[in-house]
C-alpha positions in Angstrom: 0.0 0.0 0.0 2.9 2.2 0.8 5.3 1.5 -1.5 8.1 1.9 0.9 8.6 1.6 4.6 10.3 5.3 4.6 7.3 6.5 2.8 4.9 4.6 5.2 7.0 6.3 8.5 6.9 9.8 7.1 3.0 9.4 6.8 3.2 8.0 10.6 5.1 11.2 11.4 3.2 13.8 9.7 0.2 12.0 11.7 2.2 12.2 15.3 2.8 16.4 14.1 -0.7 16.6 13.5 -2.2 15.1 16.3 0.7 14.9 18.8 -1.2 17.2 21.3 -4.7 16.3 20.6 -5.2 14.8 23.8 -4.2 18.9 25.4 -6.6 20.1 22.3 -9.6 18.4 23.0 -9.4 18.8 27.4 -8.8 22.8 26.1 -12.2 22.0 23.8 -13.9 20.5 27.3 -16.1 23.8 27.4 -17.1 23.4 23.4 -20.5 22.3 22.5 -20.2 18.5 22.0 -21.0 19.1 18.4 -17.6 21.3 18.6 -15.6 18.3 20.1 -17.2 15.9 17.6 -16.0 17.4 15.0 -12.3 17.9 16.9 -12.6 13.8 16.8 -13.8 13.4 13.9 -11.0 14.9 12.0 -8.4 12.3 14.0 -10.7 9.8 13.3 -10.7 10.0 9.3 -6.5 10.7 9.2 -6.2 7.5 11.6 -8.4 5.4 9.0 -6.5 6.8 6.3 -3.6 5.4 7.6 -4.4 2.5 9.0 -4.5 3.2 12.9 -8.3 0.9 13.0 -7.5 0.6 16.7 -7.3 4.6 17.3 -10.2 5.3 14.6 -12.8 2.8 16.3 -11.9 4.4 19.5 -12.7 7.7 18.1 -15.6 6.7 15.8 -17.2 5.7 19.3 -16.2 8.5 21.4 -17.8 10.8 18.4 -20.7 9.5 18.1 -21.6 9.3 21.9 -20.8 13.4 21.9 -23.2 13.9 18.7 -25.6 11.8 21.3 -25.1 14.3 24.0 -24.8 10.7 25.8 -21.6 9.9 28.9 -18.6 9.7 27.1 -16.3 9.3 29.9 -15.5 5.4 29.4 -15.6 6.4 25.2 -13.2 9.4 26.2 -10.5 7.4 28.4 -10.5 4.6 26.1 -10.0 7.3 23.4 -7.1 8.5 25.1 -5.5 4.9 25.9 -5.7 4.2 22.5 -4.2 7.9 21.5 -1.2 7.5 23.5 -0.5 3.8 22.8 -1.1 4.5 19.1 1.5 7.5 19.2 4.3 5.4 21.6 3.8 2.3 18.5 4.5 5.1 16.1 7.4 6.6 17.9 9.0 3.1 18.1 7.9 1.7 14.5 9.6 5.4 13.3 12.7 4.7 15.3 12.8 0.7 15.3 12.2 0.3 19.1 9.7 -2.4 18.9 10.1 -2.8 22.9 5.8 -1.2 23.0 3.2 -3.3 22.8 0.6 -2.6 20.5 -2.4 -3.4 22.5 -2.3 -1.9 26.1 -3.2 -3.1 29.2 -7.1 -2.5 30.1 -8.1 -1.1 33.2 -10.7 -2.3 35.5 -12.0 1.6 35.6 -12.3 1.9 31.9 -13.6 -1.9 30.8 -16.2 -1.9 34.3 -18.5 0.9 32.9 -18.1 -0.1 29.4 -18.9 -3.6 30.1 -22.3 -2.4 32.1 -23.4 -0.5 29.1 -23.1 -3.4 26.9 -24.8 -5.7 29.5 -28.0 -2.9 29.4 -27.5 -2.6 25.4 -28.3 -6.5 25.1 -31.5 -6.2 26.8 -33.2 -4.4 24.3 -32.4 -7.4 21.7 -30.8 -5.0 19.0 -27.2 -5.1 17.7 -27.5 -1.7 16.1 -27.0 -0.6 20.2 -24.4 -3.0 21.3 -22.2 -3.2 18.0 -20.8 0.7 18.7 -20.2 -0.5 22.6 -18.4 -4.1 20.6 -16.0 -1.5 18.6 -14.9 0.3 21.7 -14.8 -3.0 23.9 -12.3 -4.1 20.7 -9.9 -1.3 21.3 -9.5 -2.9 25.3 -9.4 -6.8 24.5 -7.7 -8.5 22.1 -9.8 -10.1 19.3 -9.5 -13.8 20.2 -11.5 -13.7 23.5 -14.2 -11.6 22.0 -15.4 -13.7 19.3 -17.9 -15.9 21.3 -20.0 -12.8 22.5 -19.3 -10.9 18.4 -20.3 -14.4 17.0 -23.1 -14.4 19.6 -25.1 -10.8 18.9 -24.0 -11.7 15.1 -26.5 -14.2 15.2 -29.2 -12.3 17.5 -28.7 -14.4 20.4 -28.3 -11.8 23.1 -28.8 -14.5 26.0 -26.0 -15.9 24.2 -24.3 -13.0 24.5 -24.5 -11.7 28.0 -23.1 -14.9 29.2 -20.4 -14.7 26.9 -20.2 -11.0 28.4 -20.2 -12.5 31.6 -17.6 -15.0 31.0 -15.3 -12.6 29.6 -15.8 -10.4 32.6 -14.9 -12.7 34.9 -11.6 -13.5 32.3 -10.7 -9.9 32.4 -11.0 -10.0 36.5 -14.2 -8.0 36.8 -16.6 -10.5 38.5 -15.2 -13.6 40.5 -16.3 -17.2 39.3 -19.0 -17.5 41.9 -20.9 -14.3 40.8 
């Protein structure tokens, strides 16, 4: 797609000089309208896609829409902002060769617990079109493998299916104890 690796870095580095400090940019946007911040997001999220950070670009597509919704974004905005600073520390170290980060952080028990309460309430109504958004930012916290049973689950419209697989990965991630 690139062409070269020296042409793919000085993409990655035009992207780190444009959105370096957004995480400084969007707290100094905090008294915008939400409309103003979505649109502050928005613009990271199309130059991430166009480059082919999907992890960062989920994270924002999320965060985005929940401020056009005027709904709680905090979970959407930290998990925004893990994925913004572990997507800028991969670049720095695919730019300079240091492969020493890892691409997929660490969750946090403060960022996954709320997330993983809103998906719980999103698969009572019986509609993926709710819990699908909620899947992509649950996607930028655990790696792929463990969620397939609950994707493959609402896939299918089996949404008891998929709040015990919810459960179950809660309890893998250290959020509920086996006898819960």
């Amino acid at each position: 797609m690139w062409g070269s690796t020296e042409k793919h870095h000085r993409f990655l580095q035009k992207f780190v000089d444009q959105f370096g400090d957004f995480a400084t940019r969007l707290d100094a946007a905090a008294a915008a309208s939400d409309a103003d911040r979505a649109a502050l997001v928005h613009k990271l999220r199309g130059a991430a896609a166009n480059i082919g950070l999907e992890w960062l670009a989920d994270t924002a597509r999320t965060l985005e829409l929940q401020l056009k919704q005027e709904q709680d974004c905090s979970a959407a905005l930290e998990a925004f902002r893990l994925a913004l600073s572990a997507t800028l520390a991969h670049i720095a170290a695919t730019v300079t060769g240091d492969e020493a980060v890892p691409s997929h952080p660490q969750p946090t028990p403060a960022v996954l617990q709320p997330l993983f309460e809103q998906i719980r309430v999103a698969l009572q109504k019986d509609t993926p079109d709710d819990v699908e958004p909620l899947l992509a930012q649950l996607r930028s916290q655990v790696p792929e493998e463990p969620l397939k049973t609950l994707t493959d689950a609402v896939s299918r419209y089996d949404f008891r299916g998929a709040e015990r697989a919810l459960s179950a990965l809660a309890q893998a991630c250290g959020l509920i104890d086996g006898g819960r």
